[in-house]
N, C-alpha and C positions, 0 to 999 in steps of 0.2 A: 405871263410868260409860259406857266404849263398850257394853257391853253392856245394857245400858239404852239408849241410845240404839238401838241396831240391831235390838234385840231386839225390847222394848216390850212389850205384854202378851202378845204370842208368837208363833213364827213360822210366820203364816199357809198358806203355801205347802207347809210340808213337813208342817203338822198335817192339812191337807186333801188330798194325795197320798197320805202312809204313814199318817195315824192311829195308833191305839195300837198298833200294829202292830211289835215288837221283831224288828228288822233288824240282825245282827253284819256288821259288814263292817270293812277296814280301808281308810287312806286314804293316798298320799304327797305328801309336799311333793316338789316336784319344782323343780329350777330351769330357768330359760327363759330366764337369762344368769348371764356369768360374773360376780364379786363376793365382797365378803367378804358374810358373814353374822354377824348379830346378832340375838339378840330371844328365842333358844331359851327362857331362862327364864319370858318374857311368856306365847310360845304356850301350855306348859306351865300357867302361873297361868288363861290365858283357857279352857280346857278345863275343869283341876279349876272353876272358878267354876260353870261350865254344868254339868259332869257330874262326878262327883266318883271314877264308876267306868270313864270312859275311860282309856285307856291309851297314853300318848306318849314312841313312843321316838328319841330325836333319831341319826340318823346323824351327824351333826357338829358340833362345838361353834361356841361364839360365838369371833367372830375369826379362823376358818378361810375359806381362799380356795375356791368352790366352781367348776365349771365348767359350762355348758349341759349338761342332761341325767343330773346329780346328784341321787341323792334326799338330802331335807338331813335329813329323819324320816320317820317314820310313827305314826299315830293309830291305834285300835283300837277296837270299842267300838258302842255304838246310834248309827245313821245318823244318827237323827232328833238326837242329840246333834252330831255331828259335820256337820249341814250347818249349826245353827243356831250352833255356833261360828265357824267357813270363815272369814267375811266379819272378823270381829275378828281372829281370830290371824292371816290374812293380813294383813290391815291392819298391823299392829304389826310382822309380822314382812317385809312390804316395804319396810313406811318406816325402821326402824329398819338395815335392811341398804343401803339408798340413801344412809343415812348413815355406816354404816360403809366400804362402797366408795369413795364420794368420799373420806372424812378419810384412809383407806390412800393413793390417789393420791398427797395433797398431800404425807404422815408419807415417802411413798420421794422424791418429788422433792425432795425437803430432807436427803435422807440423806448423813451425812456432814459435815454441817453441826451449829454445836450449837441451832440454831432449835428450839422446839419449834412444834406445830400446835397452837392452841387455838379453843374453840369463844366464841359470844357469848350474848347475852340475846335473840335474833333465834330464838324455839324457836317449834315452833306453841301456842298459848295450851291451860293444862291440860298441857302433853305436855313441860315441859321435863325432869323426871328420863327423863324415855323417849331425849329427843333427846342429853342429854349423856350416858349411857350410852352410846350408839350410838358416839360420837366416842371416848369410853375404848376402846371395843372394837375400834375402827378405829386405834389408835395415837395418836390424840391425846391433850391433856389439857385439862380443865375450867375455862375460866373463871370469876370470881364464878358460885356460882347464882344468885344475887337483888342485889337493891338493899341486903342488911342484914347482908353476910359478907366485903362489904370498898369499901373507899372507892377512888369512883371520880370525879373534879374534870372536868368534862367541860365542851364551850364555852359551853353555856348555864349553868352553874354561874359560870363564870367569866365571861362579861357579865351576870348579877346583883351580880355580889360588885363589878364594877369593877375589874375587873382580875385576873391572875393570880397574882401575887403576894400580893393580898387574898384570894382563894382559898384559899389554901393557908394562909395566917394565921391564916384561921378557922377552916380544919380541924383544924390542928395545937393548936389553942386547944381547941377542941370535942372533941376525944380527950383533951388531957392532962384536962379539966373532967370529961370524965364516967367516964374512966378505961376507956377501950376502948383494945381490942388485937387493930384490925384492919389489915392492909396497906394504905398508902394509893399510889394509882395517881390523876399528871397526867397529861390528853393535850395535849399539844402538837402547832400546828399550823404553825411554823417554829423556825429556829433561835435567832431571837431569845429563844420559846419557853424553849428548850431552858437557855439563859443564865441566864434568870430561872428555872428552875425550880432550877439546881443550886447557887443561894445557900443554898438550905432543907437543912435536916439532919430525918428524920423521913418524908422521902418513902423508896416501896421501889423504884416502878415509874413508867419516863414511857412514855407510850404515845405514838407520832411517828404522827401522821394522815393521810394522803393525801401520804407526803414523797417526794418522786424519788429515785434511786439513789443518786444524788450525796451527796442533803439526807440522807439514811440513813448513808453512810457516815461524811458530814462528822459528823450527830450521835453516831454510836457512837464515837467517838473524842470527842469533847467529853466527854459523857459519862466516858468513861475506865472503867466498870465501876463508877462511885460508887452506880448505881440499876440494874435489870433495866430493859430495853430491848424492847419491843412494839411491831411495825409492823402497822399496820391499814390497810385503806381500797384498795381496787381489786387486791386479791391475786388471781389467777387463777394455774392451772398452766400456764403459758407465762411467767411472772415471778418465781413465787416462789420459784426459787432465784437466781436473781439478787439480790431481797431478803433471803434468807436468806444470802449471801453475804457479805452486809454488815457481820455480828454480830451482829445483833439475837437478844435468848433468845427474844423468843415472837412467834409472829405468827398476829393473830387475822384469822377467815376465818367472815364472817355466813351464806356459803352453804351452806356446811356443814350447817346446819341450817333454814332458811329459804326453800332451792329448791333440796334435794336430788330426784335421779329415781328414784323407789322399783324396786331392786329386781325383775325379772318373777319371778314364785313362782305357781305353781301348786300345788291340791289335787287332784291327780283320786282319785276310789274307784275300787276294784280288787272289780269283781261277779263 
């Protein structure tokens, strides 16, 4: 699909510079910051697609911390293949490392803690197995994928239903009827919240939304460890251990994916 897009019926610029003209040359990824890296297997997919007889050898794997002035691989192979890939495997493999650098930040500054980092539904449209790959590779772990792999009661849910213990009624009602067995996840948006959610037997996970330090600690201890425990909503690395201090198991972070800064990655050819 990006390839299609970028491509289109073909790439004008280097058909009218080199023509049919078979040019071997080799190329490196070079980095032009520090970070983790992710996406090695993408670049790799986005070559063979284009050319099937280039040749990609990665100097480091996904999940490796690289430094300014790292080469992260090297590509082999006709130029004319290799420039009209560039623009894709860069692509994939900036954004995809933008996301794995930020999720590492958040996975060390909670280290020590039993939090984990998770990712949300906040992906770029089309690209979410790309973007929560990135956060696996970065030390985090995967939220639902979609809307249809685990039940998720959220405030507009709960002012249709009239209330949140209606909510959850009909969910519970709705799984035993159709015989699904999927995790179901409330969010809660105080401790009142929190009250009514732990009357119910059948929830896994309460998700505490926008809750102060306080409101976090007070609800993990209410709680007691009867459901997993999720804090979401204004996480930045200057708080999140503080919130992970709390006890909370997971705590979800939209930016991660959503306003990650890709990566600097350069191709240059080596003439």
């Amino acid at each position: 699909m990006a390839l299609v897009e970028d491509v289109g019926y073909g790439d004008i610029t280097t058909m009218s510079v080199i023509g049919d003209e078979f040019i071997e040359v080799k190329a490196e990824f070079l980095a032009k910051d520090d970070g983790v890296i992710a996406g090695i297997d993408v670049v790799w997919i986005v070559f063979k697609n284009v050319d099937p007889s280039l040749n990609f050898i990665p100097a480091v794997s996904d999940g490796d911390f690289v430094k300014r002035g790292d080469i992260i691989g090297v590509v082999s192979g006709d130029v004319r293949s290799i420039l009209t890939s560039e623009r894709v495997a860069l692509n994939f493999l900036q954004r995809m490392s933008g996301i794995a650098t930020l999720t590492r930040k958040f996975v060390d500054a909670v280290k020590g803690t039993k939090a984990k980092i998770t990712d949300t539904r906040k992906t770029a449209p089309g690209l979410r197995l790309i973007d929560k790959l990135a956060v696996e590779i970065g030390g985090g772990v995967n939220h639902r994928f979609g809307l249809y792999d685990m039940i998720l009661i959220k405030d507009n849910h709960i002012a249709i239903a009239g209330g949140i213990e209606k909510a959850i009624e009909r969910c519970l009602k709705y799984v035993k009827e159709k015989n699904i067995d999927l995790k179901i996840e409330v969010e809660a948006q105080s401790l009142e919240d929190v009250k009514k959610i732990l009357k119910f037997d059948g929830v896994d996970r309460i998700l505490l939304d926008n809750f102060s330090i306080d409101d976090l600690k007070a609800a993990v201890d209410l709680i007691g460890g009867k459901f997993e425990v999720e804090a979401s909503g204004g996480i930045t690395l200057e708080n999140v251990r503080q919130v992970a201090e709390t006890g909370v198991d997971y705590i979800s972070i939209g930016m991660l994916t959503h306003s990650p800064k890709a990566l600097d990655i350069s191709l240059e050819i080596k003439i």
